[in-house]
N, C-alpha and C positions, 0 to 999 in steps of 0.2 A: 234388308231391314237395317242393315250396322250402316247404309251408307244416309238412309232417312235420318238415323239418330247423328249423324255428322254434321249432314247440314241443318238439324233443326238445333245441335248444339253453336252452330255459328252465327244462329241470328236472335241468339238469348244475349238480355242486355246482362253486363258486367253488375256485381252485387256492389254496392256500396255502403255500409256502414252510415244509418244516418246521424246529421249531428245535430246541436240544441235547437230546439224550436226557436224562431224570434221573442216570442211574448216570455221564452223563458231564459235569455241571452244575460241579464242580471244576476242568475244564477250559476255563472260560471261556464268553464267546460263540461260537456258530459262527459260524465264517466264512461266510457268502454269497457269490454269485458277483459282485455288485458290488463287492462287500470284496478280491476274488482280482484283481478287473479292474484297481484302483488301486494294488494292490501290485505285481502285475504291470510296469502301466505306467510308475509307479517305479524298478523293478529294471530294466528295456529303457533307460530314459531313463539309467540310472547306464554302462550298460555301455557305451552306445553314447557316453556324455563319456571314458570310459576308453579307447574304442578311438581315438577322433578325437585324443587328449591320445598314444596310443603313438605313433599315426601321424605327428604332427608334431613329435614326438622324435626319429623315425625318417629325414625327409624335412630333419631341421634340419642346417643347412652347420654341420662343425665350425672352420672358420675364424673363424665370425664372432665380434664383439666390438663392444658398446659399455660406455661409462664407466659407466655403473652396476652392472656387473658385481661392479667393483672399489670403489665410492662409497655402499655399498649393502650394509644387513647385517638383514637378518632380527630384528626382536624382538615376541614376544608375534606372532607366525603374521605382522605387516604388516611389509613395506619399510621400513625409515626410511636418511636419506641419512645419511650419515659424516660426523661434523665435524672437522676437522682441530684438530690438537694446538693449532698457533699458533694458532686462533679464540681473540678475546678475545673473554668473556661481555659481554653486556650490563649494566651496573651501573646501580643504580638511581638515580643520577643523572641517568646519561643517561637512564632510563625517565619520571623528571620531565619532561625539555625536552624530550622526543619527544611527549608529552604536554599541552603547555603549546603546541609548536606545534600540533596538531590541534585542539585548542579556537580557537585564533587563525584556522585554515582556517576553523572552521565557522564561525565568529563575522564573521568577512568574507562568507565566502557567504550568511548570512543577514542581513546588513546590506545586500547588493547585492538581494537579495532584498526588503526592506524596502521598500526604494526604487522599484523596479518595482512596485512594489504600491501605493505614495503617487502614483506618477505614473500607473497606471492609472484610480485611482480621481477621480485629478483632469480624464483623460479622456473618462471616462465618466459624467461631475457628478452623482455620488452625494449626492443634496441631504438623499437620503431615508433615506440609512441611521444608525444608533443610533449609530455611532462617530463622526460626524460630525457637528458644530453645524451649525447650518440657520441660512442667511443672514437679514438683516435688510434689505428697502429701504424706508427711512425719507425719506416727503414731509415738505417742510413747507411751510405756508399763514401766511396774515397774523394770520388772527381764527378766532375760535372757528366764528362761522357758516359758511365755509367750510368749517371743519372737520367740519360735521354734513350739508353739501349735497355734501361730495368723493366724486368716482365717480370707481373708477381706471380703470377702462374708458375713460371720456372722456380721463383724463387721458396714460394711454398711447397713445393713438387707436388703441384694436383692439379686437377684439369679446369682450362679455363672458364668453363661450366658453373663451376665449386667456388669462384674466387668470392661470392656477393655472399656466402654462406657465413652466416658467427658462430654456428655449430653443427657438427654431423657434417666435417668435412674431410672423408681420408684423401691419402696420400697417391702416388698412383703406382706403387708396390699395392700396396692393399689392394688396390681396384683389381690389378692383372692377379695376384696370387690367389687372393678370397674368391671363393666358390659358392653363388649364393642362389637359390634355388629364388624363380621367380615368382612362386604361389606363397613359397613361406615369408619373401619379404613383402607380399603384396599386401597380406594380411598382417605383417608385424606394424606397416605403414598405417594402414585404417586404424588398428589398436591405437598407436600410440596418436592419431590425428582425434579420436575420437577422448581420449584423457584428456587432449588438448583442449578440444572444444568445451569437454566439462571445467576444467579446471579456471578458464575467461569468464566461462559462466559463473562459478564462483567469485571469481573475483570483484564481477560486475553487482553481483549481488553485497555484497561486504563493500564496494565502493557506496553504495545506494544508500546500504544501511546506517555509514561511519556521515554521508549525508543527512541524515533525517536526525540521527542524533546531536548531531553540530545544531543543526533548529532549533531541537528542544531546546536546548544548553541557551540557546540565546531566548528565547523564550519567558524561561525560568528567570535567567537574569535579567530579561524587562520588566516582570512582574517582583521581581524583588526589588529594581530598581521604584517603581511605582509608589511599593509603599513607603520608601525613604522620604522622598520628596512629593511636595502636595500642587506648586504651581508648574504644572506640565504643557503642551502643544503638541497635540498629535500631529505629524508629517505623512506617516503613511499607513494603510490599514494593516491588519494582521493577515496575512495568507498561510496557505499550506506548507507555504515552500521557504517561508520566511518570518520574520518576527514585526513587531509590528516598529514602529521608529518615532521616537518620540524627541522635544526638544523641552530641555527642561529651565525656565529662566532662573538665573545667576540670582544669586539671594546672598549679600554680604552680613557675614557673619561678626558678630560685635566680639 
């Protein structure tokens, strides 16, 4: 029987969904029932915000009362608060010094920042990095032949291993005398490799930061620059990472 119903389901034609009649093809798409389900659940979802919005009109104290009631006036469908008559506007003077002090904020915070950043760096004796000039230690000797027989190995007394080291380099008394267990400095090693890596980490982040604040800064100071003078040329647009550049024509002053 299950194998009759196999093959009588394999010679059933596939359902299709029909679509608009011709004579009624002026009238658009037909609706489907996935099309009725979404309107539907649209129209349920609309009623039921209107009924929950009667009900708590309904259930509202009419006593109550806060200051916005009265602070508070409807424009363009949003809220905006009420300014009172005596408000003096802001004059553009003042928009200057309000102005001039925010650059002076940022320009301190990114000088304290600076700073944090020179004394990390001197921390962490960055010998190796491109911003930084790489030391010089300069021997000197009596005579030329010396100078062709100098081993600095010898002359540091450490092994020639050690010689590229600028720090955490003993001597090689220490090396033979000191006694050093290989678990406990294996794990002294990791520790301190791993403050290391945090410590870059910081740095890179305070570099990034003393970065974005330099932007501001220049920022600020285009838009203050702006409202000084009125015949301007933009050169280049404003981005994230930069300010924007402008070219301002020379105005002789009587």
């Amino acid at each position: 029987m299950s194998s009759f119903r196999k093959a009588l389901k394999s010679r059933q034609r596939n359902h299709h969904e029909r679509s608009q009649p011709g004579f009624r093809k002026n009238l658009g798409l037909l609706e489907k029932k996935k099309d009725y389900k979404l309107r539907a659940d649209d129209y349920h979802k609309k009623q039921n915000t209107l009924a929950a919005l009667r009900k708590k009109a309904q259930d509202k104290n009419p006593d109550e009362f806060y200051f916005k009631m009265i602070n508070s006036q409807l424009e363009d469908g949003a809220h905006v608060v009420k300014r009172d008559k005596e408000e003096v506007e802001v004059t553009e003077e003042q928009k200057k010094v309000m102005r001039t002090q925010d650059i002076k904020y940022v320009e301190m915070k990114r000088v304290a920042e600076a700073k944090k950043i020179e004394r990390l760096k001197g921390e962490l004796h960055l010998l190796d990095a491109d911003s930084k000039q790489k030391n010089k230690h300069t021997f000197f000797v009596n005579s030329k032949k010396e100078v062709a027989s100098f081993d600095l190995a010898d002359h540091l007394n450490t092994a020639p291993e050690l010689v590229d080291r600028v720090y955490n380099r003993p001597t090689l008394e220490t090396l033979e005398t000191k006694v050093i267990q290989a678990a406990a400095e294996t794990k002294s090693v990791k520790k301190l490799a791993r403050q290391r890596r945090q410590q870059y980490k910081l740095l890179s982040q305070r570099i990034d930061r003393e970065k974005k604040m330099f932007v501001i800064s220049q920022k600020i100071q285009t838009r203050k620059d702006l409202q000084d003078k009125t015949m301007k040329v933009r050169v280049k647009k404003e981005t994230p990472n930069a300010a924007a550049i402008y070219k301002f024509k020379t105005k002789r002053k009587r």
